[in-house]
Phi, psi and omega in degrees: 000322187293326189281305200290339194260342186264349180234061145321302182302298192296303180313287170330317168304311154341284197278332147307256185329337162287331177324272183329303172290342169263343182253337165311317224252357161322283183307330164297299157298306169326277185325325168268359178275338173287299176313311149352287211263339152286346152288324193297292175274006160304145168278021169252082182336342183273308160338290201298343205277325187303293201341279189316325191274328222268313187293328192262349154269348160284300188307357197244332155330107177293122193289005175269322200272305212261352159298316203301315152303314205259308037116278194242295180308300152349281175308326177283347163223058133111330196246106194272105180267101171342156167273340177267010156261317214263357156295323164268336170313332209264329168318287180320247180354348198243326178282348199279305183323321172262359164240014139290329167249010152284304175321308188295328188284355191267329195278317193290340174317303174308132198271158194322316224269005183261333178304292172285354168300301180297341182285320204286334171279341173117002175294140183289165182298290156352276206295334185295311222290334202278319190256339184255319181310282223309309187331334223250304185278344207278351166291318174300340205275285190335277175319304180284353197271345166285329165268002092319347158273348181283304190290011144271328180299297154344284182314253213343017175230004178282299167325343171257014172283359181208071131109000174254143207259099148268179170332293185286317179294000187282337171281349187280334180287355155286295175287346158300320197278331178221066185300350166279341150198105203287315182320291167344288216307283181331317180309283177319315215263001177288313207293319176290320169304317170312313185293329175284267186003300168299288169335296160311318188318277185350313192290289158359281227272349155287347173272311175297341179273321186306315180340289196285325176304318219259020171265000000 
């Protein structure tokens, strides 16, 4: 207890600032993974080929890789970035690619014949997908677009191996201080990822029942 009340201070710092890096990079990523899923299924071939390739080469990355580039590589040729903005970049890039294909798998749900409903009145490729798809997709959308948050919040600890202070680095600054209890330490900072995480399941799995009702 004694322990939990003297590194307090750090742990809040900590779980704060993961906070903070998942909904900057939340807020960031959702939108181009939409633009992402919406290049993906345009009827303009130059669209779908960047998308795809932009989307299948951030997913086959090892997100260690795309810090390390931005990171490190970046600054050497010439373009010098903070580390907690090149954290969310580096986030932001790796994630908008799995909530592009949560959308899309959600826009493919939709059946075709709503597609050619909306070309046959005379709607634009836009107008179909903004009034006819998406409305259509994003209940289906939701629940996995949920589960990419979970698997970000997790990714956010990969930042503090290069130099920004989170959650998971609040334990090495922990684990120096109170080298008697490192087991403690690991625990508390589990309990904390656990505390974003659960809530998200939860939410999921409420959504995903609402789903099913309003089908």
């Amino acid at each position: 207890m004694q322990f939990l009340i003297e590194s307090g201070d750090v742990l809040l710092e900590g779980f704060l600032a993961t906070l903070r890096m998942l909904a900057l990079t939340f807020l960031l990523a959702l939108p181009l993974g939409v633009v992402l899923a919406a290049m993906r299924i345009s009827p303009v071939p130059s669209l779908r080929w960047v998308a795809t390739g932009f989307t299948e080469l951030l997913r086959n990355t090892p997100l260690t890789l795309v810090f390390f580039l931005l990171v490190f590589v970046m600054p050497r040729l010439g373009v010098v970035i903070d580390f907690q903005i090149s954290a969310i970049i580096a986030l932001t890039l790796y994630t908008a690619p799995f909530f592009s294909e949560a959308i899309r798998s959600g826009v493919n749900s939709v059946p075709v014949g709503q597609a050619e409903a909306a070309r046959s009145i005379g709607l634009t490729f836009s107008q179909t997908a903004r009034h006819v798809i998406l409305p259509q997709a994003v209940r289906t959308v939701i629940p996995p677009i949920i589960n990419v948050t979970i698997a970000l919040t997790k990714n956010t600890s990969v930042a503090g191996g290069f130099f920004i202070f989170e959650l998971f680095a609040s334990s090495r600054r922990l684990a120096n201080a109170y080298a008697n209890e490192t087991i403690l330490i690991f625990i508390v900072i589990a309990l904390c990822y656990l505390a974003i995480t659960i809530p998200l399941g939860r939410i999921a799995d409420a959504l995903e029942k609402k789903v099913a009702v309003l089908r």
